[in-house]
C-alpha positions as CSV (number, residue, x, y, z in Angstrom):
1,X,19.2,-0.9,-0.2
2,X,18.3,0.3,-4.0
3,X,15.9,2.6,-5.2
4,X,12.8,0.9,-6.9
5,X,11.6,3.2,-9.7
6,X,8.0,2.6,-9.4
7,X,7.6,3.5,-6.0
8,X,10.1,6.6,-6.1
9,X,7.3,7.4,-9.2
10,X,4.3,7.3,-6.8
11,X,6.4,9.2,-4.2
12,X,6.8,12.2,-6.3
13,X,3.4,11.9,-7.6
14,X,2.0,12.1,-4.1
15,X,4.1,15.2,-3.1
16,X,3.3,17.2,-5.7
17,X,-0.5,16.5,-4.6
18,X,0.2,18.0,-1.3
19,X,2.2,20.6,-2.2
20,X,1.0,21.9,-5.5
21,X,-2.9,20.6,-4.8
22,X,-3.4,21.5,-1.5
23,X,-4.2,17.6,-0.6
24,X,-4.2,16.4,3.2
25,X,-1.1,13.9,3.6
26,X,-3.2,11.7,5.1
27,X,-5.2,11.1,2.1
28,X,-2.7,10.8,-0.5
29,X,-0.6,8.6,1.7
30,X,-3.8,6.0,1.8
31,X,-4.7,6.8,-1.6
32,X,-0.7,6.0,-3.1
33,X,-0.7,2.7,-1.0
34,X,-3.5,0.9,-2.9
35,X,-1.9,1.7,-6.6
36,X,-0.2,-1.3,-6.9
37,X,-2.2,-4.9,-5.3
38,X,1.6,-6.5,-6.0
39,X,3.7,-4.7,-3.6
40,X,4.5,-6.0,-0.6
41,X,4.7,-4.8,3.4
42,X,8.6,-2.7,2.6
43,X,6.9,-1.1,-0.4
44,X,4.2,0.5,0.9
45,X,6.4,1.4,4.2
46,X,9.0,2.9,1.9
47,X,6.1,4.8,-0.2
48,X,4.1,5.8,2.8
49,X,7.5,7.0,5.1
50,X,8.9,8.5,2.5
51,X,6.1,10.9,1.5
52,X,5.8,11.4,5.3
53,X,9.3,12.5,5.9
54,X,9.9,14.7,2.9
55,X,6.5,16.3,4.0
56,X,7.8,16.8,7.5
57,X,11.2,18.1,6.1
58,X,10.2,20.7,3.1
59,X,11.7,23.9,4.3
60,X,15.1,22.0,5.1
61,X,14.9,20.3,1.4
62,X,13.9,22.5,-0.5
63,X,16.4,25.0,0.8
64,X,19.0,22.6,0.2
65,X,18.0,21.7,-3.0
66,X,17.9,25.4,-3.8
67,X,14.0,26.2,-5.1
68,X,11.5,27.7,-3.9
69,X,7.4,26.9,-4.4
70,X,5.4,26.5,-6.1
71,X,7.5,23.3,-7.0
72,X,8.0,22.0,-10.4
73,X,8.1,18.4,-11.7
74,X,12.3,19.0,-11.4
75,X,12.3,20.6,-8.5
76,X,10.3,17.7,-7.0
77,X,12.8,15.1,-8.0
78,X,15.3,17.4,-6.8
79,X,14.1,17.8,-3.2
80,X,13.7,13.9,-3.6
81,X,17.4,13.4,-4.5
82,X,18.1,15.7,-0.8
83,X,16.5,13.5,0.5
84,X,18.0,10.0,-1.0
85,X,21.5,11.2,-0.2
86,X,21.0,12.5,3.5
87,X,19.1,8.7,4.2
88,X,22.7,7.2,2.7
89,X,20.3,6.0,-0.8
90,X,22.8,5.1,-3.5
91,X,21.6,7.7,-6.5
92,X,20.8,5.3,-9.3
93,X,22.0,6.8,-13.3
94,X,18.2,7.9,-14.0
95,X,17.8,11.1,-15.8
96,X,15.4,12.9,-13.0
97,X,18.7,12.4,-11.0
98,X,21.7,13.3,-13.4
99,X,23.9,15.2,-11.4
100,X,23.1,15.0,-8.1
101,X,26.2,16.8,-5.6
102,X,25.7,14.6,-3.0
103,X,28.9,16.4,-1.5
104,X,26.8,19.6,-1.3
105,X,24.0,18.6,-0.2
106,X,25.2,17.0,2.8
107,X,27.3,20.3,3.3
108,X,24.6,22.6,2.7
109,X,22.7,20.1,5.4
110,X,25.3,20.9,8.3
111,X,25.5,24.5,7.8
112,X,21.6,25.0,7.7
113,X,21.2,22.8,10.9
114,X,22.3,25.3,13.0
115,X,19.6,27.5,12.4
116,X,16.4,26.2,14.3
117,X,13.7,27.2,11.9
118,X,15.2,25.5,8.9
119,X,16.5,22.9,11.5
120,X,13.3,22.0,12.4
121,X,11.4,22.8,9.1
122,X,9.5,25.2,9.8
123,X,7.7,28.8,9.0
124,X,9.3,31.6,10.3
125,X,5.9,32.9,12.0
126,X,5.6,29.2,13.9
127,X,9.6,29.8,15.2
128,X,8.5,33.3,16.3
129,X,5.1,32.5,18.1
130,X,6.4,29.6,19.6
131,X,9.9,31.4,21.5
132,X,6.6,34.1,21.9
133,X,4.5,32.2,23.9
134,X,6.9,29.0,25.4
135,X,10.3,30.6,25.5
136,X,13.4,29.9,23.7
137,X,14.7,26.7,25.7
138,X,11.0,24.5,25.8
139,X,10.4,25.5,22.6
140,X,13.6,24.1,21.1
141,X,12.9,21.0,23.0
142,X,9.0,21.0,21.6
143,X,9.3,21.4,18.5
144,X,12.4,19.0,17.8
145,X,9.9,16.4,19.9
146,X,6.9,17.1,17.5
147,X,9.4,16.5,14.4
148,X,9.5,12.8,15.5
149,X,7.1,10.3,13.7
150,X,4.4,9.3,16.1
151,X,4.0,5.8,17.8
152,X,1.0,4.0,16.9
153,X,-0.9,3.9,19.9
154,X,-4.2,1.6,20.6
155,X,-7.2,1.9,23.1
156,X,-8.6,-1.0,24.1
157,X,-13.0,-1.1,24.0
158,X,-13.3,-2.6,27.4
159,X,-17.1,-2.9,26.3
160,X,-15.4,-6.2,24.7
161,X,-12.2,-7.1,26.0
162,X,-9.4,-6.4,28.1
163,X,-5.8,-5.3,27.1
164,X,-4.3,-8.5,28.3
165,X,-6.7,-10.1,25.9
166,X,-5.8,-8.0,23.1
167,X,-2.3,-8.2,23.6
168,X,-2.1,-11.9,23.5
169,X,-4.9,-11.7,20.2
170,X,-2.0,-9.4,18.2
171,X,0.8,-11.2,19.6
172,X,-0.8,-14.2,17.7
173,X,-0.6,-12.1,14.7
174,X,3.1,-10.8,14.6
175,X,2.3,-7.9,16.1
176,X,4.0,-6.9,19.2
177,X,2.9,-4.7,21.6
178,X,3.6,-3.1,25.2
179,X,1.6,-1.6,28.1
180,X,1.8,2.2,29.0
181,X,2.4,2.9,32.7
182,X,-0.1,4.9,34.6
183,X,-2.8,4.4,31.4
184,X,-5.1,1.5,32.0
185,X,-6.6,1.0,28.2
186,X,-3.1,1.6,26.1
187,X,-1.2,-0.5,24.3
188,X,1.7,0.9,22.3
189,X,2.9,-0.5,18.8
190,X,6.4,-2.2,19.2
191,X,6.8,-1.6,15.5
192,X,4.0,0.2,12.5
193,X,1.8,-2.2,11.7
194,X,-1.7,-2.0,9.2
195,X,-4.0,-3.0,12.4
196,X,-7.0,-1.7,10.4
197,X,-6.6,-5.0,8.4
198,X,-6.9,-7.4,11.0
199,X,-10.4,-9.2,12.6
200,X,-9.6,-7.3,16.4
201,X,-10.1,-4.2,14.6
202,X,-13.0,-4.8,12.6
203,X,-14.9,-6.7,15.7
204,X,-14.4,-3.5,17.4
205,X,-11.7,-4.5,19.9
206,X,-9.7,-1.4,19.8
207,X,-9.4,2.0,18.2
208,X,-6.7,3.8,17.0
209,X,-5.9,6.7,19.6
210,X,-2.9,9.1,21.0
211,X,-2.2,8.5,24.9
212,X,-2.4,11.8,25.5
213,X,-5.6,11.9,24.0
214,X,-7.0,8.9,25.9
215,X,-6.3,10.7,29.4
216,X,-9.0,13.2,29.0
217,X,-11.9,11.0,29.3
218,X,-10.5,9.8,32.7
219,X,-9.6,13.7,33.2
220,X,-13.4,14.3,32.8
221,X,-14.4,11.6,35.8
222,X,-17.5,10.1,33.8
223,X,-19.3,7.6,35.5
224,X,-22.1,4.8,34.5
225,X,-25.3,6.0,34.6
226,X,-24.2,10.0,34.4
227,X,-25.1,12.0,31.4
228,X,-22.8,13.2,29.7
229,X,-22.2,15.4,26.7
230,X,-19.3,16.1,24.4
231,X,-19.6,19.0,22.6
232,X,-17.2,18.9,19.8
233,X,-17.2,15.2,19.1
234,X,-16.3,15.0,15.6
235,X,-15.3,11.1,14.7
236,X,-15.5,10.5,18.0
237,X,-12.4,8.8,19.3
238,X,-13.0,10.7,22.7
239,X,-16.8,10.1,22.7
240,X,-16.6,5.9,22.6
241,X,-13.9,6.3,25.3
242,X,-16.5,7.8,27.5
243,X,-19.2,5.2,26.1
244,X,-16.7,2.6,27.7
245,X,-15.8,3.8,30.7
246,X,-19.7,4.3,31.2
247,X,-20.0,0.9,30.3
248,X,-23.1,1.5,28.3
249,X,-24.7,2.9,30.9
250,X,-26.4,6.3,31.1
251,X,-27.0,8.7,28.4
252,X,-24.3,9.8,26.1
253,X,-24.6,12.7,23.7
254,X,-22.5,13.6,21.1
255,X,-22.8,16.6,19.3
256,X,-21.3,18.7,16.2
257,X,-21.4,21.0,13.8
258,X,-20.6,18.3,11.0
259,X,-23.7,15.9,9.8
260,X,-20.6,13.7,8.4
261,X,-18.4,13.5,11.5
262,X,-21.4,12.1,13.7
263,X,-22.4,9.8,10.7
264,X,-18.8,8.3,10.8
265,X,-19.2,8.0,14.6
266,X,-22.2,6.1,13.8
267,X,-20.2,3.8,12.3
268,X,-17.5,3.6,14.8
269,X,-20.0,3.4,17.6
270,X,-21.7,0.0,16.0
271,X,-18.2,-1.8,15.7
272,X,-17.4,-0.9,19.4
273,X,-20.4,-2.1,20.3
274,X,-21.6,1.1,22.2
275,X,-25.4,1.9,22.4
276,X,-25.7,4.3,25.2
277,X,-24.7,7.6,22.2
278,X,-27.7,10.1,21.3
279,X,-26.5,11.6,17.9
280,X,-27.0,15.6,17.6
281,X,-26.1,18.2,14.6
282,X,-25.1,21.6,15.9
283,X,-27.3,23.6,14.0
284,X,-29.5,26.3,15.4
285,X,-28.7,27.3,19.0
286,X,-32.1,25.9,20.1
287,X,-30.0,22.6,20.6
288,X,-27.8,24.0,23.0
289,X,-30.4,25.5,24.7
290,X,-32.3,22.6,25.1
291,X,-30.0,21.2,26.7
292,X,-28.7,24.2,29.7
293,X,-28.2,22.9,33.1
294,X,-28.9,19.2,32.1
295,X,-25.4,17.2,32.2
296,X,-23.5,15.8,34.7
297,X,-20.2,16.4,32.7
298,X,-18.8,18.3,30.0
299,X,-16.2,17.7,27.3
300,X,-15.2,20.6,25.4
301,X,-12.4,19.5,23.0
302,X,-12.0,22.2,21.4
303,X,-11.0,23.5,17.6
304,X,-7.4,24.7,17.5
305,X,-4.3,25.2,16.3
306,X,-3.2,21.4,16.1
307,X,0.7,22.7,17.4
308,X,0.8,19.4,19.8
309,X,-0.2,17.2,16.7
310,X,2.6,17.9,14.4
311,X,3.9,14.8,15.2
312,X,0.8,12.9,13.0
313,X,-0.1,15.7,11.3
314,X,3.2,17.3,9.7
315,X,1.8,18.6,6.7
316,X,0.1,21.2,9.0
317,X,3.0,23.0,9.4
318,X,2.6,24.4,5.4
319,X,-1.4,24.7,6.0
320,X,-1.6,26.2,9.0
321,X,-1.9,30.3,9.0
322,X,-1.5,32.8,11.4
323,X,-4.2,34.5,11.2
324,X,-6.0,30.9,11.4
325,X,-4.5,31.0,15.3
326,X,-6.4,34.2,15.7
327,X,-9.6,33.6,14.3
328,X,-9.4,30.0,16.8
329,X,-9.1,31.4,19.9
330,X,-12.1,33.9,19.1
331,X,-14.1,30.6,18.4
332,X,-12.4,28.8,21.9
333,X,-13.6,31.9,24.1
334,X,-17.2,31.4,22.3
335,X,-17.5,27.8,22.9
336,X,-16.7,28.2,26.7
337,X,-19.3,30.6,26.5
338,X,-21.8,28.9,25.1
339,X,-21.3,24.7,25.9
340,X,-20.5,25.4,29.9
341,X,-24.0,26.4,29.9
342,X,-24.9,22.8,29.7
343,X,-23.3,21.8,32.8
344,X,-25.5,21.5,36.2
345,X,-24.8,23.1,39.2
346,X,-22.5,20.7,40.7
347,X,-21.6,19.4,36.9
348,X,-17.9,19.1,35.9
349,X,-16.8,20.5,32.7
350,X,-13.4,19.4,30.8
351,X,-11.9,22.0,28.1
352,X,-9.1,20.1,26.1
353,X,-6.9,21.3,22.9
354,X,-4.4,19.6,20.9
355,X,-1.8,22.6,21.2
356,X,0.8,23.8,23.3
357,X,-0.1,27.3,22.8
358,X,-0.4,28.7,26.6
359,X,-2.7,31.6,24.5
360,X,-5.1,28.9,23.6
361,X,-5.2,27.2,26.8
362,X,-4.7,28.5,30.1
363,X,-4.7,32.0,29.5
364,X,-8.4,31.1,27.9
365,X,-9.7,29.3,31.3
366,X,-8.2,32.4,33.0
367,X,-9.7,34.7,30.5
368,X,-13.4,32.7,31.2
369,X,-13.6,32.4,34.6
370,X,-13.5,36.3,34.4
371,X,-16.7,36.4,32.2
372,X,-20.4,36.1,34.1
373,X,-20.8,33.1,32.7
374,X,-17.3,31.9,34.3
375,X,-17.8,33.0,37.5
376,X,-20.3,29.9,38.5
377,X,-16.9,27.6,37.6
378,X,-14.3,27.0,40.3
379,X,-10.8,25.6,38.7
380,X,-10.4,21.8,39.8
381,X,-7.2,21.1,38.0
382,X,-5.2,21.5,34.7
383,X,-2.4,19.0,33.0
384,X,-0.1,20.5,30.0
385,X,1.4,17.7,28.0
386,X,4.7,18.8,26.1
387,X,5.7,16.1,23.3
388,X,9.2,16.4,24.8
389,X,8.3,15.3,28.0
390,X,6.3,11.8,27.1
391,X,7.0,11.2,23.2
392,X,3.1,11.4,22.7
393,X,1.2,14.4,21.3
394,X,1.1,17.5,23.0
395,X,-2.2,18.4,25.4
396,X,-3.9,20.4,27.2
397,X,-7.0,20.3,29.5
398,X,-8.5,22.1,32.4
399,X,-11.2,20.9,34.5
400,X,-13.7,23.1,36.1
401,X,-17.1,22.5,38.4
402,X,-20.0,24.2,38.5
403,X,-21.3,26.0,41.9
404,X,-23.9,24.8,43.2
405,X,-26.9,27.1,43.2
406,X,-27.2,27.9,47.5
């Protein structure tokens, strides 16, 4: 177990990207793994876990390494160094790491790990809100559950296979995989594997996608033949979930603000072979209007915070602002408003966020069944996921059915 120069090079190179350049992890983790066509599978999992966890960890490291933002080319390999030591790395004699007090570090590790925040690796603010709005106890157990990497987690297009099928298809490819109890299209990922590169993916046999995430289609109760609209579909991971369970059947809409996100479901939507999606760009209010009292069901998934996705997402934790949280829920309250109008009387509508926030979930069902619009919902049912409780991303979503006019 050495250090590889080369790759430690591109690891540094990539973190100063994110942290100096404002970059999205995500990115400059996909971008770093096509540098070099000669490294093998353990390089790129070094480069690409590496980045992850000294991402994940930065208020820990960099406290431990002793400086502060914004972070120099030193004070990269520095935090770097925190990290080789505390994952038992022998420090090879380069210059960048000259010096390293492995001794202190690891002291300076124990001492600061009684403290939550840097603990955990986070802002103060995030610490505060969350003890604000979960309590002290679940919100130690949260937030320690979303600092653990997330399982890769597939959905299986039933418009072209089943998940036996699939299973025995990856299993043929060294790639082992398991069922998920009580969720009928899961399969969860025995061990990280690049499943974008093989044939299953690219003939549309799965998509990548959360298992909290794939209950809220389900949640939703589509069926064939309904029409259905989802307001906020972005890529679409949620929307050709529906399209399956619909089997292609009945009209499917899917709708944003985003010209880019709908083209990319486009794309998606072709490889999962799923033809029953209308395509619509958010923007005049005409095309909500057009469309009042006309669905069966509903899906508002909603923009939020993104504090159940830390997990995938832990570069949110330094890009995320409070006053981001506050603006959100001011957009939430007006999307209820203005996307339940499409449901029929007798319609169902699903609200869903990727948070744990109570603020931006139940208190804002509460908060619209209070408003005029509101009062024609009666409450069905809601489900909270916590990432402590089932080692997937934290959830939320309420669903609500329209009165029928008397």
């Amino acid at each position: 177990m050495r250090l590889h120069r080369n790759l430690v090079y591109t690891t540094i190179d990539s973190l100063n990207a994110i942290f100096n350049e404002g970059e999205y992890a995500d990115k400059v983790v996909a971008r770093a793994l096509k540098k070099d066509k000669r490294w093998g599978s353990s390089d790129r999992k070094f480069v690409a876990e590496t980045i992850y966890e000294i991402v994940r960890w930065k208020r820990l490291y960099a406290e431990i390494a002793d400086v502060k933002e914004p972070f120099d080319r030193d004070d990269l390999w520095r935090i770097f160094a925190v990290w080789a030591v505390l994952r038992g790395y022998p420090i090879p004699d380069w210059r960048q790491l000259e010096g390293t007090p492995s001794r202190k570090i690891k002291g300076r590790f124990d001492e600061l790990s009684k403290i939550r925040k840097m603990r955990e690796s986070i802002p103060d603010w995030m610490d505060e809100l969350g003890v604000k709005e979960l309590g002290e106890d679940i919100w130690t157990k949260e937030i320690a559950a979303q600092n653990q990497p997330a399982k890769v987690i597939l959905r299986v297009n039933t418009l072209k296979t089943t998940k036996e099928q699939l299973r025995a298809l990856l299993m043929d490819l060294n790639i082992e995989t398991e069922f998920l109890k009580d969720q009928p299209d899961a399969l969860v990922l025995k061990e990280r594997a690049n499943v974008f590169l093989t044939d299953a993916f690219k003939d549309g046999l799965f998509e990548v996608q959360d298992a909290s995430s794939q209950l809220v289609a389900a949640f939703l109760d589509v069926q064939p033949g309904m029409r259905v609209v989802d307001t906020c579909a972005g890529a679409g991971g949620k929307t050709l979930h529906m399209a399956s369970l619909m089997q292609n059947k009945g009209q499917l809409i899917a709708m944003d603000l985003y010209e880019s996100k709908l083209k990319q479901l486009k794309l998606r939507a072709k490889r999962n072979g799923a033809f029953n999606i209308e395509y619509r760009i958010i923007d005049t209010t005409k095309v909500i209007k057009k469309l009042h009292e006309k669905a069966d069901r509903v899906l508002i998934d909603a923009p939020c915070s993104g504090l159940g996705v830390l997990k995938r997402n832990p570069d949110a934790k330094w890009k995320l602002q409070p006053e981001f949280i506050d603006n959100i829920k001011k957009v939430q309250a007006e999307v209820l408003e203005n996307y339940s109008k499409i449901v029929k009387p007798g319609g169902k509508l699903v609200y869903a966020t990727c948070s744990v926030l109570p603020s931006e979930n139940q208190e804002q069902i509460k908060r619209f069944l209070t408003t005029e619009t509101g009062k024609s919902f009666t409450f069905v049912k809601e489900t909270k996921i916590l990432a402590q409780q089932t080692g997937f991303d934290g959830f939320y979503m309420a669903l609500l059915e329209r009165k029928k006019e008397i």
